[in-house]
Legacy VTK file of the C-alpha trace (Angstrom):
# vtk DataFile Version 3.0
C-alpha trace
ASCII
DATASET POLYDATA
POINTS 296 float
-256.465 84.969 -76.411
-252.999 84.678 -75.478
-252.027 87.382 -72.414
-249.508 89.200 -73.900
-246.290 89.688 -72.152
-244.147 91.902 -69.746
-241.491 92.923 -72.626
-244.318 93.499 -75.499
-246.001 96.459 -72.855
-246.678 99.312 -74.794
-244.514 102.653 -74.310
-247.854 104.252 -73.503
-248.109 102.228 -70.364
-244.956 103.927 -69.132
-246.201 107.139 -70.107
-249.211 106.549 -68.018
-247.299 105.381 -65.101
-244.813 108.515 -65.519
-247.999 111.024 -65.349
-249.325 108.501 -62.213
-246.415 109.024 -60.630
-246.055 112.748 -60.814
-249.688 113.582 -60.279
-250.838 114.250 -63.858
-253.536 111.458 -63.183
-255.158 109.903 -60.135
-255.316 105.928 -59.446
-258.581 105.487 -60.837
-257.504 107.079 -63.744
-253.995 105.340 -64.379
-256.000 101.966 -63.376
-258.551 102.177 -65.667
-256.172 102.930 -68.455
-254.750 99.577 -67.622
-257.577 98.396 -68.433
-257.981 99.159 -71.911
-255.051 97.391 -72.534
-256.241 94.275 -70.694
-258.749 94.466 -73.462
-256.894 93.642 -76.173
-255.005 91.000 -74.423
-252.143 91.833 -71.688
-253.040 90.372 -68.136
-253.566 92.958 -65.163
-251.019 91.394 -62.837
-248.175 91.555 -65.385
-249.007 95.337 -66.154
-249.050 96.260 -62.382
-245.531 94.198 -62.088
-243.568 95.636 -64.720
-244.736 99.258 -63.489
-245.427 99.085 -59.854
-242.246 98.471 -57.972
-240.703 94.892 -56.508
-238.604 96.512 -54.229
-237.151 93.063 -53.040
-235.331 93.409 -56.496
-233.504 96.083 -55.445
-231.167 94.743 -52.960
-227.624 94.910 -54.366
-225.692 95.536 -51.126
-227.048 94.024 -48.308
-227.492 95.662 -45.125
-225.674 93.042 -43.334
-222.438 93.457 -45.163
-219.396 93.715 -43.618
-217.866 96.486 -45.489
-219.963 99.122 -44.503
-222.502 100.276 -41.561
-225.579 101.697 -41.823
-227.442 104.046 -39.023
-229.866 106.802 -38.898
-228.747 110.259 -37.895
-231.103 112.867 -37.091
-230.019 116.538 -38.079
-231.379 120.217 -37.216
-233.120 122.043 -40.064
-234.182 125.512 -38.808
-235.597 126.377 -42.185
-237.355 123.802 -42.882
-238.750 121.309 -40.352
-236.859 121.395 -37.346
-235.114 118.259 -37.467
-234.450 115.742 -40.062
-233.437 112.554 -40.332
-231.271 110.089 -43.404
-229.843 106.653 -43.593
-225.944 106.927 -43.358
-223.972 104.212 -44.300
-220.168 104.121 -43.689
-217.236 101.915 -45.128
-216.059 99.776 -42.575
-212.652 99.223 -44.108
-211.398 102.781 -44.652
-209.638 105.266 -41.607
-209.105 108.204 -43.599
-211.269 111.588 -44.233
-213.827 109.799 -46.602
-215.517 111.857 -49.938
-219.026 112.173 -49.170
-222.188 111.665 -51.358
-226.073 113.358 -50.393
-228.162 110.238 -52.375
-231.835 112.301 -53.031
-235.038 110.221 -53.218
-237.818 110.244 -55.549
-240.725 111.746 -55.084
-242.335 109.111 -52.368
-239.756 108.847 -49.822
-236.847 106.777 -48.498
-237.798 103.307 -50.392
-235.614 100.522 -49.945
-234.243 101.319 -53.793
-232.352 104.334 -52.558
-231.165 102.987 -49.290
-229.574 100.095 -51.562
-228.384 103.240 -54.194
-226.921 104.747 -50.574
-225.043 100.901 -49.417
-223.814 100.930 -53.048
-222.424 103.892 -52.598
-220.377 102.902 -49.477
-219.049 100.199 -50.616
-217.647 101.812 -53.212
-215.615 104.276 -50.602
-218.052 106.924 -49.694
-219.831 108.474 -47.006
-223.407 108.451 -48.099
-226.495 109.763 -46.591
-230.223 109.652 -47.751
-232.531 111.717 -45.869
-236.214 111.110 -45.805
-238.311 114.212 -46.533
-241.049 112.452 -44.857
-239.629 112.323 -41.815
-241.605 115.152 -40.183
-244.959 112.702 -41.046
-243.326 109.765 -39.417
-241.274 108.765 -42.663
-241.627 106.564 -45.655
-244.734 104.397 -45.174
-243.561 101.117 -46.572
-245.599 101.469 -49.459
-245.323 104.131 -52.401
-249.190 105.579 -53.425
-248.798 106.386 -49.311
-245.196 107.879 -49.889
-246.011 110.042 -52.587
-249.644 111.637 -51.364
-247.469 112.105 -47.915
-244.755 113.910 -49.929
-247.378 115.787 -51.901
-249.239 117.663 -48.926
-245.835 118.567 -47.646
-244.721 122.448 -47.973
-242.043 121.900 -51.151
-240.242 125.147 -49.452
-239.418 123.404 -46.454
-238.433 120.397 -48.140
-236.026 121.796 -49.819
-234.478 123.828 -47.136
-234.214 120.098 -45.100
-232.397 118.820 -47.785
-229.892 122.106 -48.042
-229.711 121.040 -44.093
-228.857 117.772 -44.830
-226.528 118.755 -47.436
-224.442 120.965 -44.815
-224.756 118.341 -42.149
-223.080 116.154 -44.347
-220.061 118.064 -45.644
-219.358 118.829 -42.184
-219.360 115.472 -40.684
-216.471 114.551 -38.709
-215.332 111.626 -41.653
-216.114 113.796 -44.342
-213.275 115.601 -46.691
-214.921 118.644 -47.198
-215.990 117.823 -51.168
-219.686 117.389 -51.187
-221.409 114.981 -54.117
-224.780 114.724 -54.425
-226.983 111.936 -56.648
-230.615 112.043 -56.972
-233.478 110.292 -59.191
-236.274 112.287 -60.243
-237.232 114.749 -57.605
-234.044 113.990 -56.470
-232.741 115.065 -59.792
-234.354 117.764 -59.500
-233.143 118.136 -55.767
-229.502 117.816 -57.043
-229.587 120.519 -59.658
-231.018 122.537 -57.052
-228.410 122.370 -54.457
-226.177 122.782 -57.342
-228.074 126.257 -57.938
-228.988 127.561 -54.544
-225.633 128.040 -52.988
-222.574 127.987 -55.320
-220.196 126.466 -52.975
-221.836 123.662 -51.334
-221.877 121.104 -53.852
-218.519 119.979 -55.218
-220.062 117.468 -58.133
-223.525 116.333 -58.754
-225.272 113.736 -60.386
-228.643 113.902 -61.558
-230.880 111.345 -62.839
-233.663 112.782 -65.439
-234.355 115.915 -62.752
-235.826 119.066 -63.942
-233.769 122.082 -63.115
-233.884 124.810 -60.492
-235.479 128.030 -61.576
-233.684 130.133 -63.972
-232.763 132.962 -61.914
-231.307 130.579 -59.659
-228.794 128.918 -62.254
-226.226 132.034 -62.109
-224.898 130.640 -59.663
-224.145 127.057 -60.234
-219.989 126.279 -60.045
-220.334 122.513 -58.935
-219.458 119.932 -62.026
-222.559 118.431 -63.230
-222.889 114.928 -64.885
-226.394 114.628 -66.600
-228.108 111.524 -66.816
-231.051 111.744 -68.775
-233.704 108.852 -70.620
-234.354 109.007 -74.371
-237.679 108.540 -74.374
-238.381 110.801 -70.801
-240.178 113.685 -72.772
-241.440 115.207 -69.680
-238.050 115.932 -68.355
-235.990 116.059 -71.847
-237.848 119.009 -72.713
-236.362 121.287 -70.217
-232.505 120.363 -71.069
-232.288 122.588 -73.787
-233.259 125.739 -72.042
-230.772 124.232 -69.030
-227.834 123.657 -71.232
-227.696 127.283 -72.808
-227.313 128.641 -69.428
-224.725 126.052 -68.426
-222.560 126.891 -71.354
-223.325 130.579 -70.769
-221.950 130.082 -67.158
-218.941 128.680 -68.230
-220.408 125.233 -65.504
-218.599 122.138 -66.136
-220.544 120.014 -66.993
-221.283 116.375 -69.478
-224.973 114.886 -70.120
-225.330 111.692 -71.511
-228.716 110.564 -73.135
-229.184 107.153 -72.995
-231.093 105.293 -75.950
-234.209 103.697 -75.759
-234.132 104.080 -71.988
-237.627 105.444 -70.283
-237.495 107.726 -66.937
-236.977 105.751 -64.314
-234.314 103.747 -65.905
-231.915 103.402 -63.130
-234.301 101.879 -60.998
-233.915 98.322 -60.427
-237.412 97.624 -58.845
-239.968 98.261 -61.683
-240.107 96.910 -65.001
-238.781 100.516 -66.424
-234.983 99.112 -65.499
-232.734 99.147 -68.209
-230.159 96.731 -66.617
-227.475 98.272 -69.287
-228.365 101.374 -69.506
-228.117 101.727 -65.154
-225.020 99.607 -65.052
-222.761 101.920 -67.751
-224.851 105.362 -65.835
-223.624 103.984 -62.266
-220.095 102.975 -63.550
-220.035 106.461 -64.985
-221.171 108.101 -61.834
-218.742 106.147 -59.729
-215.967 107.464 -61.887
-217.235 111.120 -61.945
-217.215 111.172 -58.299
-214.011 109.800 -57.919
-212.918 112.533 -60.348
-213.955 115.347 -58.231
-214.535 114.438 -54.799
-211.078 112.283 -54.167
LINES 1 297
296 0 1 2 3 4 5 6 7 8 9 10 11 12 13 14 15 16 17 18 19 20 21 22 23 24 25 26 27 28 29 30 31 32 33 34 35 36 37 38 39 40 41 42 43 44 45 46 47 48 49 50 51 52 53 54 55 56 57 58 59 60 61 62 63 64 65 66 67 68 69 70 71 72 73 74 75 76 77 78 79 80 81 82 83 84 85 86 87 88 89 90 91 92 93 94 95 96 97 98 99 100 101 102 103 104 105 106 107 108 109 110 111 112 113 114 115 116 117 118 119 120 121 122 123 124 125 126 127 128 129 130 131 132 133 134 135 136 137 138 139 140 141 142 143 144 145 146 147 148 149 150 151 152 153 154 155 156 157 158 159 160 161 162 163 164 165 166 167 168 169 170 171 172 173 174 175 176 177 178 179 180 181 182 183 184 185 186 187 188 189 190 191 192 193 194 195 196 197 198 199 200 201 202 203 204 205 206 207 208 209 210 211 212 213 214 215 216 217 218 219 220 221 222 223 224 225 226 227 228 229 230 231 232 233 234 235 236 237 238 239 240 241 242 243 244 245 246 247 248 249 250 251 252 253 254 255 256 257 258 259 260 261 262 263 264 265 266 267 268 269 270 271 272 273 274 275 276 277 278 279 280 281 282 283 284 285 286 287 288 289 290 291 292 293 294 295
């Protein structure tokens, strides 16, 4: 039999991978559901690449380019861990107050996807800055399954009071304008509609990629513009928008989601087979122009 290939993989696969990912199965369990479909004819090695990530696919901006510079910059974070720490990358070409943007990781750490989401960001005109909640372990291990177990045992409390930390550090930097953006995938989604919630003059716009939102009693007081991006077939997360919209309209929040078709959670992310190379290109361009809406 014929080992089936990367673009017939079942949407199930995905599902699995989506429940992997966010703890609703161990390895041995998301492996060994693999395996059933390496039964009926897909090869093992081009399961694991299309879900596991390639992160030297990710790599749109190098870190060598001349347009911006990248360092790491430690910040306090009384509320949460002491001290944190992010990537910062700066344009190069640009002597004026810049617009700054808080990029918000996934649930597994800095990966090299959203340091490149961070450079793309720069060269584009902003200040960016992605912290590493993992920081206060020693920071992202190089590897995800690590990443995500590491970010699992961590107090979610203090995590998100680093990131509020990071948030203010940010808007306050000596380059910055004073307008705050904020982007996040996943938990950072989630991250970004919660810095959106928690203090209702911190964020100036926000971007979140198929995030779940903050608690409802926090949502009163959202006033930053919001720009949803959310994956048709990302049930997990889709089924809390309804509930999340009704309160934005009853707010009066500014806000515009877009839903994009046939496009699984994840979609943005250019280092697993999940990428929807359309889809992420028309989500970024539309990001890019939201920010430049609100922040410049």
């Amino acid at each position: 039999m014929l080992a089936k290939i990367k673009s017939d993989i079942p949407q199930e696969a995905f599902d699995w991978y989506d429940s992997y990912a966010h703890g609703g199965m161990d390895r041995r369990t998301f492996m060994k559901k693999l395996g059933t479909l390496v039964a009926v004819g897909y090869s093992m090695s081009v399961l694991t690449s299309a879900l596991l990530p390639n992160y030297a696919l990710a790599e749109q901006v190098s870190f060598n380019d001349v347009d911006i510079k990248a360092t790491y910059e430690t910040f306090d974070s009384p509320l949460g861990h002491g001290k944190g720490q992010g990537y910062l990358v700066t344009p190069t070409n640009v002597d004026v107050d810049l617009p700054v943007v808080l990029v918000v990781h996934e649930n597994r750490g800095l990966n090299p996807y959203i340091k490149d989401v961070a450079r793309r960001l720069a060269k584009a005109g902003y200040l960016a800055f992605a912290p590493d909640a993992l920081y206060p372990l020693g920071g992202y291990p190089g590897n995800d399954d690590e990443g995500r177990a590491m970010q699992r045992s961590m107090d979610r409390n203090k995590i998100q009071q680093d990131f509020i930390a990071a948030a203010k550090f940010l808007k306050s930097h000596q380059r910055s304008n004073g307008k705050l953006g904020a982007v996040g995938f996943c938990f950072g989604g989630y991250i970004v509609n919660y810095l959106a919630a928690v203090e209702s003059d911190l964020l100036s716009a926000g971007v979140p990629f198929y995030g779940t939102p903050a608690k409802a009693e926090l949502r009163q007081n959202i006033q930053a513009a919001l720009l949803i991006q959310l994956a048709a077939l990302d049930e997990r997360v889709n089924k809390s928008w309804s509930g999340y919209e009704a309160d934005l309209k009853a707010l009066g929040v500014p806000y515009k989601m877009h839903m994009y078709e046939n496009a699984k959670h994840g979609f943005h992310n250019d280092s697993t087979g999940r990428y929807d190379k359309e889809n992420a290109a028309l989500a970024w361009q539309r990001t890019l122009s939201f920010f430049n809406d609100k922040l410049t």
